[in-house]
N, C-alpha and C positions, 0 to 999 in steps of 0.2 A: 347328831343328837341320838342316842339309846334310847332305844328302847324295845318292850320284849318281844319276843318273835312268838310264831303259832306254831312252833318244832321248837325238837332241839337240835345243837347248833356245836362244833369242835366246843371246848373251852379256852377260851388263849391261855399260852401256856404263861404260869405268875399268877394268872389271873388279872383282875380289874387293879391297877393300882389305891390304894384307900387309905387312909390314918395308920396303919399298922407298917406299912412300907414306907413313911417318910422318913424312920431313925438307920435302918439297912439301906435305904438306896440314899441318904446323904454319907455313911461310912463305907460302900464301895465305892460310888464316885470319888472320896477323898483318895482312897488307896489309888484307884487307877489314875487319879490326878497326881500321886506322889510320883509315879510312874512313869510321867512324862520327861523329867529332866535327865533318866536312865534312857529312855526312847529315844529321844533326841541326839544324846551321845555314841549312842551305836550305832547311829543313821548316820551323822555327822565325821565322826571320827576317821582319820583316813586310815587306821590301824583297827577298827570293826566294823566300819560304814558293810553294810552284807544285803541285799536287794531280796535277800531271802527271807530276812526278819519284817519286809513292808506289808503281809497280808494283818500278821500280829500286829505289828504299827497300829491300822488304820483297827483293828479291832479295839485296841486301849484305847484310841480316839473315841471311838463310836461309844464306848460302853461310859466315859464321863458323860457324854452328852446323851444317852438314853437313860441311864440313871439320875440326872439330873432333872430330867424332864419328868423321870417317872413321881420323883419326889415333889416336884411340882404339882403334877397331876392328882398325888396322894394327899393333896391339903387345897384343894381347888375343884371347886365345886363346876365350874366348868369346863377345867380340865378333864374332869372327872366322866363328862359326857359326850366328849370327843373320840367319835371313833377314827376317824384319820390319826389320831396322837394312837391308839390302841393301835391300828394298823401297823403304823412306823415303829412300833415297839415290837411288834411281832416280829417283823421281815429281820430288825437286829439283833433278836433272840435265837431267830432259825441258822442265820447263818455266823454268829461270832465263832463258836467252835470251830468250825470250817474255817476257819481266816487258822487256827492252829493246825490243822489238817494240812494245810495246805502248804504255812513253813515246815511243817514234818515231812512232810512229801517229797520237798526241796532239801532238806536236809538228809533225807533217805537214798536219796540219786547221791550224793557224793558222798556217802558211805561205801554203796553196793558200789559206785565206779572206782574206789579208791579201793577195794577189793580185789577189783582186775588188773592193776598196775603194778609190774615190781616195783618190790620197795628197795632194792639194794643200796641207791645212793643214799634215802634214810639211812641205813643202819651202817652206814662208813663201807659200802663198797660200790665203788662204780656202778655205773648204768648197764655196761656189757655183763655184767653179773660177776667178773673176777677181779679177785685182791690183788694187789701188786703181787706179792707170793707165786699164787695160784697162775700168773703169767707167764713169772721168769722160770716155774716149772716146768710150763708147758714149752717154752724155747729153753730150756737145757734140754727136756728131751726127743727134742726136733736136732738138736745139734750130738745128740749121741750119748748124753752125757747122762751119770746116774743122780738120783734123787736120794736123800735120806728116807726110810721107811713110814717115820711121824710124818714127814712136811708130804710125803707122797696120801698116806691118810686124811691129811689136812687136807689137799690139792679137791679128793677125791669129796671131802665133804663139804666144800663150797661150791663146788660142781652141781652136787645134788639140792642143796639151797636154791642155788639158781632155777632147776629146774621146776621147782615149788613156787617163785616168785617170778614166774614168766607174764609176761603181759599177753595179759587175754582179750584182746581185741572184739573176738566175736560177743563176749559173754557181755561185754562194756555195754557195745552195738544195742543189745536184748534187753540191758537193764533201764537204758536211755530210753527204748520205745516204750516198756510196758510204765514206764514212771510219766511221759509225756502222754501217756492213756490215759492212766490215774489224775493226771494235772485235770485232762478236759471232763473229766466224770466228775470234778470238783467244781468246776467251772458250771456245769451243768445242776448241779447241787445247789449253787451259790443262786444261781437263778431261779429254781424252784423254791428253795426258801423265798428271795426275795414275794416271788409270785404268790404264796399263802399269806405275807403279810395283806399283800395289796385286795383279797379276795376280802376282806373282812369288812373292808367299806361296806358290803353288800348283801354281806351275809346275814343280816335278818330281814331282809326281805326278799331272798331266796332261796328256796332248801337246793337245790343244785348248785347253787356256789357251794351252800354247804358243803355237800358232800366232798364237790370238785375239791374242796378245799381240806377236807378228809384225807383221801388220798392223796395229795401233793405232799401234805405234812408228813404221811409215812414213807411217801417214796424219796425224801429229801434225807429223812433221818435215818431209815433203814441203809441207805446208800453211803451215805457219809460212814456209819457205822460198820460197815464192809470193808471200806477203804481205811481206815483206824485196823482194822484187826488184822489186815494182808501188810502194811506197816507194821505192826506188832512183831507180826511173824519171818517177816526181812531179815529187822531189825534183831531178832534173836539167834536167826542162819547165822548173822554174822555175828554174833554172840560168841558162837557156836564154833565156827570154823574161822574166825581170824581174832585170836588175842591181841593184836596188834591194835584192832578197831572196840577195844573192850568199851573205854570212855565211850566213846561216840555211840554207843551201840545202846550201852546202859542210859545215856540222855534221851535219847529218842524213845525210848520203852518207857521213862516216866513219864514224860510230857504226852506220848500215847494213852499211858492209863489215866493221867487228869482227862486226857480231849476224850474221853470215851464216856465218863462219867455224867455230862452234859448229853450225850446221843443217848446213852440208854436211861435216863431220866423223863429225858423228851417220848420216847417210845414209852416209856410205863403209865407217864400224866397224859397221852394225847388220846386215850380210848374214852375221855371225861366227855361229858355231855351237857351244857344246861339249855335253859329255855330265856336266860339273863345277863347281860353280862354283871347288873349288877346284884343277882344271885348269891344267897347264901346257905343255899343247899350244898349237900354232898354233892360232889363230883364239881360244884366251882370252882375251885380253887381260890376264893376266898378268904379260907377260914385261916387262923394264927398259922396251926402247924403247917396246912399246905403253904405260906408265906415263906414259911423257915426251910420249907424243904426245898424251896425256888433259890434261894438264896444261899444254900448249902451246896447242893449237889451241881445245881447251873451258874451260876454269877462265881462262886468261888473257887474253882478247877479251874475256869478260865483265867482269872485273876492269878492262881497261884502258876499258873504256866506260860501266862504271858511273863512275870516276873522271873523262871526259870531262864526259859530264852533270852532276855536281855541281862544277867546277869552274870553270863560267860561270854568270852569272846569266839563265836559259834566260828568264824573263820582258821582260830587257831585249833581249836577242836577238832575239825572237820577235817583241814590240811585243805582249805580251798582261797578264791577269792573274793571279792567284793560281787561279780555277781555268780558264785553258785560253779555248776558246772555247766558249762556251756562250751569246753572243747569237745572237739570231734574225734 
């Protein structure tokens, strides 16, 4: 049951769901419902099936079912005074972006590792790094024998390819830890979101959940938003220094800028304050425009990048497998 507190109190981010959110949150849950038979297929499929797309997966899942509920909640007079339904909308608001973060994350490890591996057999020459050519040169001239001046030039310039396409072991090594760091700062993320939903149950009738629940909200989203922009910045190195990985490189950096759109949203609404949840003051988030702006800037980056992700086959992009990188 709501009702108002003797403080003030975070404002959940959306706000109260109310009459104005039933026509928005019954057309995202359509969309993320259109969604699911693309979901399904590149979970299934043994030519996309990718273990990397499962945090986004359960994200499309969660978002039919918290938008359906929201919409419920928006035309239900008891929905409407359920804080445990507020609760559980909160913890799937804090953490859906993160479910993107997190196949970005995954899909950033086999970027930067596919970066340290020669490509020679890609590009039609063997794995030792030399062309048939560039062999039977190098045994004429072990047996004595002279070379043409061109094919000795040639010789001379797959040679040095090679040396630029060396498999870098160590650098592999460095990129696997710091992305298995990144994984658990995510992991940890996903938890502290969950944990601000669950604070709400309790939060008017204590200002120290409040608060406690102050802070968890910024250290969830400031966090998350850290690990979005050190992805950004990967993802651009390789931009930058392997034209080879240009596709790969350019997906990750859109789907970064949609998942980033949701953190720094969150961080702009979460300084709001009321004494209500169902408050129609400034700073509730209540009002039409803050509605439009929950459903602008939050619900629709997500939607349009879960849609991103399952609309390419991320295994042939990537040059990986069904689950990710996980050779040594």
């Amino acid at each position: 049951m709501l009702s108002p507190a003797d403080y003030y109190f975070p404002t959940p981010v959306g706000g109260l769901p109310l009459s104005d959110d039933l026509a928005p949150s019954i057309v995202f849950a359509a969309l993320y419902g259109c969604l699911a038979p693309l979901v399904l297929y590149r979970m299934i499929s043994p030519g996309s099936r990718c273990i990397m797309l499962l945090p986004t997966a359960i994200l499309a899942t969660m978002r039919v079912v918290d938008l359906s509920l929201r919409a419920w909640q928006a035309t239900t007079p008891v929905g409407q005074k359920s804080v445990h339904i507020i609760a559980f909308l909160q913890a799937n608001y804090a953490t859906g972006y993160m479910s993107l973060g997190e196949t970005l994350l995954a899909l950033l490890r086999c970027l930067l590792v596919g970066t340290t591996k020669g490509h020679s057999s890609i590009d039609g020459v063997p794995e030792n790094g030399l062309s048939d050519g560039s062999t039977a040169l190098r045994l004429d001239a072990v047996a004595g024998g002279t070379t043409p001046k061109n094919q000795t030039t040639s010789s001379l310039q797959v040679a040095s390819d090679t040396e630029q396409c060396e498999d870098a072991q160590q650098r592999r090594k460095l990129f696997r830890k710091l992305c298995v760091i990144a994984a658990l700062i995510y992991y940890a993320d996903i938890g502290l979101g969950s944990a601000t939903g669950g604070l709400y149950d309790n939060i008017t009738s204590s200002s120290s959940t409040a608060n406690a629940l102050q802070i968890l909200r910024y250290m969830s989203a400031g966090m998350t938003l850290g690990l979005l922009v050190a992805t950004f910045v990967a993802a651009t190195h390789v931009l930058i220094i392997s034209p080879r990985h240009r596709n790969a490189a350019l997906f990750i950096l859109l789907i970064t800028c949609l998942a980033t759109v949701p953190a720094i949203y969150r961080l702009v609404v979460m300084r709001f304050k009321t004494i209500a949840f169902q408050s129609t003051a400034p700073g509730s988030l209540n009002s039409q425009g803050s509605k439009a702006t929950f459903y602008v800037f939050h619900i629709l980056p997500e939607l349009v990048g879960a849609v991103c992700l399952f609309s390419l086959n991320v295994r042939t992009l990537f040059e990986t497998g069904a689950w990710g990188d996980i050779r040594g």
